[in-house]
C-alpha positions in Angstrom: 80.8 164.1 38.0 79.7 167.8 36.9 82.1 170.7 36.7 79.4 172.5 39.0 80.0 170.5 42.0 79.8 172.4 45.3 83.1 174.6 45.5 84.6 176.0 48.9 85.5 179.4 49.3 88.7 179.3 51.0 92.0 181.6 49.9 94.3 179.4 49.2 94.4 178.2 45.4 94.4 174.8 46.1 90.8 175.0 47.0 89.8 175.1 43.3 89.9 172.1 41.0 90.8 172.2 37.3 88.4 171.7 35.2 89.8 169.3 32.8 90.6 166.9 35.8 87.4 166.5 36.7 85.6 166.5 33.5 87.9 163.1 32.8 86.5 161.7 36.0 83.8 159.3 34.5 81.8 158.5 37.8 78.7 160.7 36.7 77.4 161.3 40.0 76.9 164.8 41.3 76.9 163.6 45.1 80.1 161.4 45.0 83.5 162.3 47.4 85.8 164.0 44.8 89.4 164.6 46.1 92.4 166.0 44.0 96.2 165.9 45.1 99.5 167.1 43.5 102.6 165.5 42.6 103.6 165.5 46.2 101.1 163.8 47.7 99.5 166.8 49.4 95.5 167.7 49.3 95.1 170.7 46.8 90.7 170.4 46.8 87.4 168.1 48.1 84.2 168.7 47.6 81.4 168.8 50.2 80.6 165.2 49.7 84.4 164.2 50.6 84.3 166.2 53.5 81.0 164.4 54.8 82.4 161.0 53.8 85.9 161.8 55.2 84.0 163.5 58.3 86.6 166.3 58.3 86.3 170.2 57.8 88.0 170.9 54.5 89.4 173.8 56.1 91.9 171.6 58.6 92.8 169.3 55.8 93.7 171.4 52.9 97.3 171.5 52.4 98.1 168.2 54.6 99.5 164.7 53.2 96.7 162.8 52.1 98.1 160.1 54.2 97.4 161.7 57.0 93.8 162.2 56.2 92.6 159.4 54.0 92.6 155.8 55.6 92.1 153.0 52.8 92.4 149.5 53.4 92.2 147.1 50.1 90.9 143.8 50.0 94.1 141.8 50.2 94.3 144.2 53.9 97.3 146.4 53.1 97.4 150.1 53.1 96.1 151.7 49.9 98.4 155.1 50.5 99.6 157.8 47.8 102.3 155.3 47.0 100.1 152.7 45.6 97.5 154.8 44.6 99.6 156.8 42.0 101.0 153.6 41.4 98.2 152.5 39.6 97.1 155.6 38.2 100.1 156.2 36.4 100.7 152.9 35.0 97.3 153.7 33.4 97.9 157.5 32.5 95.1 159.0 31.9 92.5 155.6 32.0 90.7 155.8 35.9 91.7 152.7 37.9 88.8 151.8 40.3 89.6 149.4 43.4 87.4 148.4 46.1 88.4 149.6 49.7 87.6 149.8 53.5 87.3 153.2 54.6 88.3 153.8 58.2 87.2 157.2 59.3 88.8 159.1 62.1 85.7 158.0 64.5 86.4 154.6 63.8 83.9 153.8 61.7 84.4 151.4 58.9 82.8 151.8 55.1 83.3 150.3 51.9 84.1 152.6 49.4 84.6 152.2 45.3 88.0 154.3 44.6 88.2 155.6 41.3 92.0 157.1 40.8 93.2 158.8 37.3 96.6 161.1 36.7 96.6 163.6 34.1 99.7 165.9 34.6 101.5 166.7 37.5 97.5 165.9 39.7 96.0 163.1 40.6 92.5 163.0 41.1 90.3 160.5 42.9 86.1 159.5 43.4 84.9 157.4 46.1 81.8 155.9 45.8 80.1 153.9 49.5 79.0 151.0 47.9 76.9 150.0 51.3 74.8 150.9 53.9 76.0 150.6 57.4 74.3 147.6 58.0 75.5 145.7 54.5 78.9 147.1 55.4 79.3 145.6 59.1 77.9 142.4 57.4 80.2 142.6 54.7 83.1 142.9 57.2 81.9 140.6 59.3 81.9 137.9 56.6 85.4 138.7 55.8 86.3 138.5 59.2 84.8 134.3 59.7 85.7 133.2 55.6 89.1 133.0 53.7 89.6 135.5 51.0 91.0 132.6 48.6 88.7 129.2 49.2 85.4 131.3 50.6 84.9 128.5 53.2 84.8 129.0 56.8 88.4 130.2 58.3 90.0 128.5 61.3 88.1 131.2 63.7 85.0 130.6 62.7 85.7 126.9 62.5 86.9 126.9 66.1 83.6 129.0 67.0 81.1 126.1 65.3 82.9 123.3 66.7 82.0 124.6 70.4 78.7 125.1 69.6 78.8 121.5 68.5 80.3 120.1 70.9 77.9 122.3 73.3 75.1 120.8 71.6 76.2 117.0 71.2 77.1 116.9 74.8 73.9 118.4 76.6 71.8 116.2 74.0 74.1 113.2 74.3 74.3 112.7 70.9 77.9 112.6 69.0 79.5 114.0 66.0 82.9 113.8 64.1 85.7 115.6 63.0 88.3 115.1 60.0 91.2 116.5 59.4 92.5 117.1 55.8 96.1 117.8 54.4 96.8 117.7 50.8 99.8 115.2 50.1 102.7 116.8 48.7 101.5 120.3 48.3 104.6 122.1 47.8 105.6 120.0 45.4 102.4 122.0 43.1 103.7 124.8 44.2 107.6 124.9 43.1 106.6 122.6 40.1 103.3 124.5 38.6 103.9 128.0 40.7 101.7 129.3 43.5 98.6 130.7 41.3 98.8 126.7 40.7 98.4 126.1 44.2 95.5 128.9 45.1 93.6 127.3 42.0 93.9 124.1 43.9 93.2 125.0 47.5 90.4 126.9 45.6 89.1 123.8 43.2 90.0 121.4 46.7 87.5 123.6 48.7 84.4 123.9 47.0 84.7 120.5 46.0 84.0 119.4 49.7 81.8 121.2 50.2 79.9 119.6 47.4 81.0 116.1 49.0 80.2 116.7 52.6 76.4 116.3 53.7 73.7 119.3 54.3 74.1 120.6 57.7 78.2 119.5 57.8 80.6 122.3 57.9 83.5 122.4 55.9 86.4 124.9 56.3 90.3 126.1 55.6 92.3 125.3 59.0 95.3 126.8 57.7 98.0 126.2 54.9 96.4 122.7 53.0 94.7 121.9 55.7 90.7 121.7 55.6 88.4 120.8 58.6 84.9 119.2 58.3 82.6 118.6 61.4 80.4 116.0 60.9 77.1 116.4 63.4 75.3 113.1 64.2 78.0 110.7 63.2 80.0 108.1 65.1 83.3 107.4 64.3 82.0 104.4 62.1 80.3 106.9 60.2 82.9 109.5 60.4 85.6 107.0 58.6 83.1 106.0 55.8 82.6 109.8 54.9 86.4 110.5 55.2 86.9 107.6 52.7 84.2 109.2 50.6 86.3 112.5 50.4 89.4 111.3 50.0 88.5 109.3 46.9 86.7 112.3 45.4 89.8 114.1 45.6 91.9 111.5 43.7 89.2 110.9 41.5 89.2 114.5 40.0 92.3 116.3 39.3 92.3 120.0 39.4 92.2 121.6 36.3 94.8 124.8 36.2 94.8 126.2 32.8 95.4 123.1 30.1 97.0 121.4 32.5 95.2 118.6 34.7 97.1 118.4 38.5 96.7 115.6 40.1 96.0 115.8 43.4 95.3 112.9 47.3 94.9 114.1 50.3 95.8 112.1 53.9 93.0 112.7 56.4 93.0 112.2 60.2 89.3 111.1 61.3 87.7 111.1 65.1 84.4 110.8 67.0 83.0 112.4 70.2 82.7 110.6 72.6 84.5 107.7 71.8 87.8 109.2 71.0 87.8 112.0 73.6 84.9 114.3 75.0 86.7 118.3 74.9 86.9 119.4 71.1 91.3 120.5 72.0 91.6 116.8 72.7 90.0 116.1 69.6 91.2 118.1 67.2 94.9 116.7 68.6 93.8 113.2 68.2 92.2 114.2 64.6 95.7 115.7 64.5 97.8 112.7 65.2 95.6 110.1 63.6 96.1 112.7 60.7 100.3 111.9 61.0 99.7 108.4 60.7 98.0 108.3 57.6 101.3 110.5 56.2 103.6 107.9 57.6 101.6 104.9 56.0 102.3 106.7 52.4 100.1 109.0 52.4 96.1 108.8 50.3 94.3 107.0 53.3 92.0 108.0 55.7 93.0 106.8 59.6 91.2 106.8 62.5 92.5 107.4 66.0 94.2 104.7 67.8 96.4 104.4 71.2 99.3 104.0 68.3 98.7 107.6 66.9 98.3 108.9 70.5 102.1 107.3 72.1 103.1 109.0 68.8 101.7 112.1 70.1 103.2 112.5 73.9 106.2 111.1 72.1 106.7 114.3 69.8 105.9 116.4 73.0 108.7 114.1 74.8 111.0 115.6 71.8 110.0 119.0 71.4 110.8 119.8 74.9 114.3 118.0 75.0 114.9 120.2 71.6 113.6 123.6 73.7 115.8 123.1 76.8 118.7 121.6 75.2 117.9 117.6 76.5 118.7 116.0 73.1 122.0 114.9 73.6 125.2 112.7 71.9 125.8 109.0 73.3 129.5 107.8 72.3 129.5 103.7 71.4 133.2 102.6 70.6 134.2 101.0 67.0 136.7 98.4 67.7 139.8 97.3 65.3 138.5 93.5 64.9 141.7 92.3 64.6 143.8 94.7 67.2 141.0 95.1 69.6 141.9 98.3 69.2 139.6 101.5 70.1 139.9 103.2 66.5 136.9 105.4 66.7 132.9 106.2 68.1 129.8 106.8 66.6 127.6 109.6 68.6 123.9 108.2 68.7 121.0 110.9 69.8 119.7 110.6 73.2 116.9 112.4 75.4 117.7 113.2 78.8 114.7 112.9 80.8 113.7 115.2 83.6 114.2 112.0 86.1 117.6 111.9 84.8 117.1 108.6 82.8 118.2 108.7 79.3 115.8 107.7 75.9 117.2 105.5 73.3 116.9 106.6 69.8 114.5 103.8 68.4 112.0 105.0 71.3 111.6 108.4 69.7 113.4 108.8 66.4 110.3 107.3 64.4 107.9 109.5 65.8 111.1 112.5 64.9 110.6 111.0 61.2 107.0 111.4 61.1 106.9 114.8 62.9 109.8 116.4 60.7 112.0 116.5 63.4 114.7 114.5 62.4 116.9 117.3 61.2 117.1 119.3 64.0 117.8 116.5 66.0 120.5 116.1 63.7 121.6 119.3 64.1 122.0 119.1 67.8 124.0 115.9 67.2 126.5 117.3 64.6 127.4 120.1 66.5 128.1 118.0 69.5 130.5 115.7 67.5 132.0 118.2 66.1 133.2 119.9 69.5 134.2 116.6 71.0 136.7 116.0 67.7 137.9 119.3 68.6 138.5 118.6 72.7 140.0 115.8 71.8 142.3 117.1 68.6 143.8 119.6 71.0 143.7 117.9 74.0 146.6 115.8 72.4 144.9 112.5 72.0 145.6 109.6 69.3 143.7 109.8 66.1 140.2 109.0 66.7 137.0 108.7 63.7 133.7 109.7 65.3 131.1 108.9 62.9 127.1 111.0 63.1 124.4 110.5 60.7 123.7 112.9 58.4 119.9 112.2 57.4 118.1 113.2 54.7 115.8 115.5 56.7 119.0 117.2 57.2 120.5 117.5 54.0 116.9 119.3 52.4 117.9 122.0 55.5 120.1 124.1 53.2 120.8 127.1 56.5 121.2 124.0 58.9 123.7 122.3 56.5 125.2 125.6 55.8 126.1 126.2 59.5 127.1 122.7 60.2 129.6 123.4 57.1 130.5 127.1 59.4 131.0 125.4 62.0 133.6 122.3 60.9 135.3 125.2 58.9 136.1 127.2 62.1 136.7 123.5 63.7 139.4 123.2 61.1 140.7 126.3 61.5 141.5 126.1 65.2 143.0 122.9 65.4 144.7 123.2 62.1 148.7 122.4 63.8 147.3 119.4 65.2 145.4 118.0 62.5 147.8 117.9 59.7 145.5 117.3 57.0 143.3 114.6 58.9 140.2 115.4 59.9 138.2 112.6 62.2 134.5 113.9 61.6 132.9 110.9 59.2 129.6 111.5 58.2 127.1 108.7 58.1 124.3 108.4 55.1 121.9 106.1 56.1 120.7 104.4 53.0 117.5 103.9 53.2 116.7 107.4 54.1 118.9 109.1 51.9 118.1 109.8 48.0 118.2 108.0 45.3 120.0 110.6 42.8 123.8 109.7 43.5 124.6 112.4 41.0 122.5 115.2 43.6 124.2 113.1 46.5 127.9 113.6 45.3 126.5 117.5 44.9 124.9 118.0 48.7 128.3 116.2 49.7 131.1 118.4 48.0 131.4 120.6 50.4 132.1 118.2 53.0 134.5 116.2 50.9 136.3 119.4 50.1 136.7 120.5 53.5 138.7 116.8 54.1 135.9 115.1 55.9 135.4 111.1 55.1 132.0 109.4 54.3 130.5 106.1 55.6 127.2 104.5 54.1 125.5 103.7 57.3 122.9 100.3 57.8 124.2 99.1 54.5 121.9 96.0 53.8 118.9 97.1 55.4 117.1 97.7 52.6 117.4 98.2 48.9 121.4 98.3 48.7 122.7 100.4 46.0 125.8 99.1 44.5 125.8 102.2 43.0 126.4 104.4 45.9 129.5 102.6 46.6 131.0 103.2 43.0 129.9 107.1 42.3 130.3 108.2 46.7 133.2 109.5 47.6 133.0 107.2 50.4 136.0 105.1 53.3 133.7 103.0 55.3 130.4 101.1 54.8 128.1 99.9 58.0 126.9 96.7 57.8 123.4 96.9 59.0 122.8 95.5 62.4 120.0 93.4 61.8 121.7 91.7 59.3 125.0 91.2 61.4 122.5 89.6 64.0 121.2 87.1 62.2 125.1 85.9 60.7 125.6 83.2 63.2 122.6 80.9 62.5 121.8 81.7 58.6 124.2 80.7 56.0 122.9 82.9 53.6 123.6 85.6 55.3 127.3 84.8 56.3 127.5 85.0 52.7 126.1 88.0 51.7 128.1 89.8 54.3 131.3 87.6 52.5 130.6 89.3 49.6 129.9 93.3 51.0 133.4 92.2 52.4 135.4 91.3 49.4 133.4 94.3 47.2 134.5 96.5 50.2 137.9 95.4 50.2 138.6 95.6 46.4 137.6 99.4 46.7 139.7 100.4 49.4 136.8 100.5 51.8 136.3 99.8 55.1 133.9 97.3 57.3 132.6 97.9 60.0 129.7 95.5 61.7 127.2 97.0 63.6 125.4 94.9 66.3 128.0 92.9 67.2 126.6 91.4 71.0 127.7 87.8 71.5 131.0 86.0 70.6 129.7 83.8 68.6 128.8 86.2 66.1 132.4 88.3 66.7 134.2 84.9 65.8 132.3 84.6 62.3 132.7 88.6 61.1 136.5 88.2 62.6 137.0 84.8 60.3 134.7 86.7 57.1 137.7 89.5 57.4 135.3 92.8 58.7 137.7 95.3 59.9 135.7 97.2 62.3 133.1 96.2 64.9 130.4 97.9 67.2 127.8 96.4 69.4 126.7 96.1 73.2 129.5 92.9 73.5 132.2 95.9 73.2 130.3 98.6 75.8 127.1 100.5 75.5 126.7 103.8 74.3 127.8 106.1 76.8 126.4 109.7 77.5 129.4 113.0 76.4 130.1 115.4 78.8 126.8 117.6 79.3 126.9 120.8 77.2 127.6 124.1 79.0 124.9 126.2 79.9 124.1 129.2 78.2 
């Protein structure tokens, strides 16, 4: 820019800029916007051009905050103020910084502007350049406002916007067309391991190379998070499934490449057809959605299609969220029974639904959709805290010594603020019924094995604050699955649950009577005690009585029995 550039003659002596500023501006165009500021921000001289750009009368503006007169937005959306200008310029000293940026004029109107910002001294000087015409600039915008900055694929507007056109066109044509849904499996595992910048590069590499994979005339685009949607015009779900299987092997095929490192990286995909799974693209997308799920929950890498499976999993999690929103997941009390007493010696507090007809939902009818959903925990949560204040009525209501047992899954435990206020809560439990504790505390917390992790060295370390606070541990459904000895001899645990399944089948398999023999005897030499779950004829009480299990539960005893509701708040 030259020295000579148009000059307003106004009294103040702001209105003239130094020389040397502007002869370090390197933009060498007479006609571009040309604004200096001091060292507080406020504007000390522009030059016609600014004021035609800026569509303000220099006169008005002279002396204000540039805040208050300049409105930048960069590309990443945030405010491009005096802050973060100077920011940049003095972290290059003397060196311009240039940055692309929307400018929003006080009319409203949007333009694209190059900024060019340099420091020298106690000023700060700046040039912007409109990159576009009107026209290029609304079309500019207008891309921005239908793509994502970081994959360049359709974003979930636009996506939503060609599906009903789609779905328009297939239905007055009666012709079809299908939908997948994408999820990248394990995605934040790339990010803690390899960093987010990892993660963008794959989202990034993930992106384009569907849209390589997909057909001509199919639309592929970012639906949020890992999740990528394609629609698939002129396909039936036949069709749909083969080019689903198509994409997801592409993906596994070729790992991303972030810097020397090769990531590898599968992807779970949901896919569905109109008409034969549904005919209005919402129902769609949430069958695509819950098809999606049940690829997860089969390990994850596979395609599914939609089935009446994926959709009972579907009104189930709807079943759940509700009963979590208005405070209908509840705690059923089943009595453990001394097997050679008959004694009551504790209860274990199983997760119920209360339904709005008053009838009540077992566990196994909604607890496996919870696991596939990622609700699990805060059923949990409800649970725990329920236990927790019926050990307390009890404790001060004077009653006898009573365990009640409540799972602690593994959903839970990765819940470090949930597990923290659990950990509040038994503290202030403690606290108030410290007299009539005297050191015994009856919460016992239940790991269920085959849920839980396989690290007993990071088990004994999510446990410690537990076992610190007094609290005992029992390994719940012990025999269910892969039994690890090894839990018993590095757990700080007093009880171990013989899996119910396994007590069931005691009375008619030898075998089995002396497997359970043997948990028994192990049990006994390390201080621990049995319990038997599933206990529901005699027969099978006789035999776990005569192998020596200390504790029993099952329907012969009494069914689990809804608490006292919770108050409402």
């Amino acid at each position: 820019m030259a020295a000579t550039s148009p000059m307003h003659d106004h009294s103040s002596s702001r209105a003239r800029a130094p020389e040397p500023l502007v002869e370090r501006i390197s933009t060498g165009c007479i006609g571009d916007a040309f604004l200096v500021c001091d060292s507080q921000g406020v504007l000390a001289y522009l030059n016609g051009a600014a004021e035609s750009l800026l569509a303000l009368d220099a006169r008005l503006i002279l002396g204000r905050p540039l805040d208050s007169i300049l409105h930048l937005r960069a590309e990443d959306g945030q405010r491009f103020g005096w802050e973060r200008l100077t920011g940049l310029a003095r972290r290059k000293s003397a060196i311009p910084v240039r940055a692309l940026c929307r400018l929003v004029r006080n009319d409203g109107s949007e333009h694209v502007v190059s900024c060019e910002t340099v420091a020298v001294d106690a000023l700060v000087a700046m040039v912007l350049v409109q990159e576009q015409s009107a026209a290029e600039d609304h079309k500019m915008l207008a891309y921005r406002a239908s793509h994502d900055a970081l994959t360049g694929l359709p974003n979930r507007a636009a996506l939503q916007e060609r599906l009903a056109l789609l779905h328009q066109s297939a239905d007055s044509l009666g012709s079809t067309y299908g939908l997948l849904l994408l999820d990248l499996d394990h995605f934040k595992v790339i990010n803690d391991r390899f960093g987010h910048t990892a993660g963008d590069r794959a989202l990034a590499q993930i992106g384009q190379r569907l849209a390589e994979t997909v057909r001509d005339g199919d639309t592929v685009g970012r639906w949020g998070g890992e999740e990528f949607l394609c629609l698939l015009p002129q396909v039936d779900r036949h069709r749909a499934a083969e080019i689903a299987e198509r994409v997801r092997a592409g993906i596994e095929a070729a790992p991303v490449k972030d810097d020397k490192r090769q990531i590898r990286v599968t992807a779970s995909i949901g896919a569905v057809a109109f008409p034969d799974d549904g005919d209005d693209p919402d129902l769609l997308l949430a069958k695509a959605d819950s098809a999606l799920y049940e690829a997860k929950r089969a390990g994850r890498n596979r395609v599914r299609c939609h089935t009446e499976s994926s959709s009972e999993v579907f009104r189930v999690a709807d079943t759940i969220e509700n009963a979590l929103r208005k405070d209908h997941v509840r705690a059923a009390y089943q009595p453990i029974v001394d097997l050679v007493t008959g004694e009551v010696r504790g209860e274990e507090a199983l997760a119920r639904i209360e339904r709005p007809d008053g009838q009540w939902m077992a566990a196994d009818a909604f607890i496996p959709a919870a696991e596939q959903l990622n609700l699990v925990h805060q059923i949990d949560h409800r649970i725990i805290q329920q236990a927790i204040r019926r050990c307390v009525q009890r404790t001060l209501a004077g009653m006898p010594p009573h365990a009640v047992f409540v799972n602690f899954s593994a959903d839970f435990l990765r819940h470090p603020r949930l597990v923290q206020d659990i950990l509040d809560t038994v503290k202030q439990s403690c606290a108030l019924c410290e007299r009539q504790l005297r050191g015994s505390k009856p919460l016992v917390l239940e790991i269920t094995e085959r849920q839980f992790m396989h690290d007993t060295d990071e088990a004994r370390q999510v446990l410690e604050p537990f076992r610190e606070l007094g609290l005992q541990f029992a390994i719940d459904d012990f025999g269910a699955g892969h039994s690890s000895l090894d839990y018993l001899a590095e757990l700080p645990v007093q009880f171990v649950k013989i899996e119910g399944a396994l007590v069931r089948r005691i009375a008619a398999e030898p075998r089995v009577r002396a497997v359970v023999r043997a948990i028994q005897s192990l049990a006994s030499d390390l201080g621990v005690v049995t319990v038997a779950e599933g206990i529901e004829d005699q027969a099978t009480l006789d035999i776990v009585r005569h192998i020596g299990i200390d504790w029993g539960q099952g329907y012969l005893f009494a069914s689990p029995e809804p608490g006292t509701p919770e108050p409402q708040r």
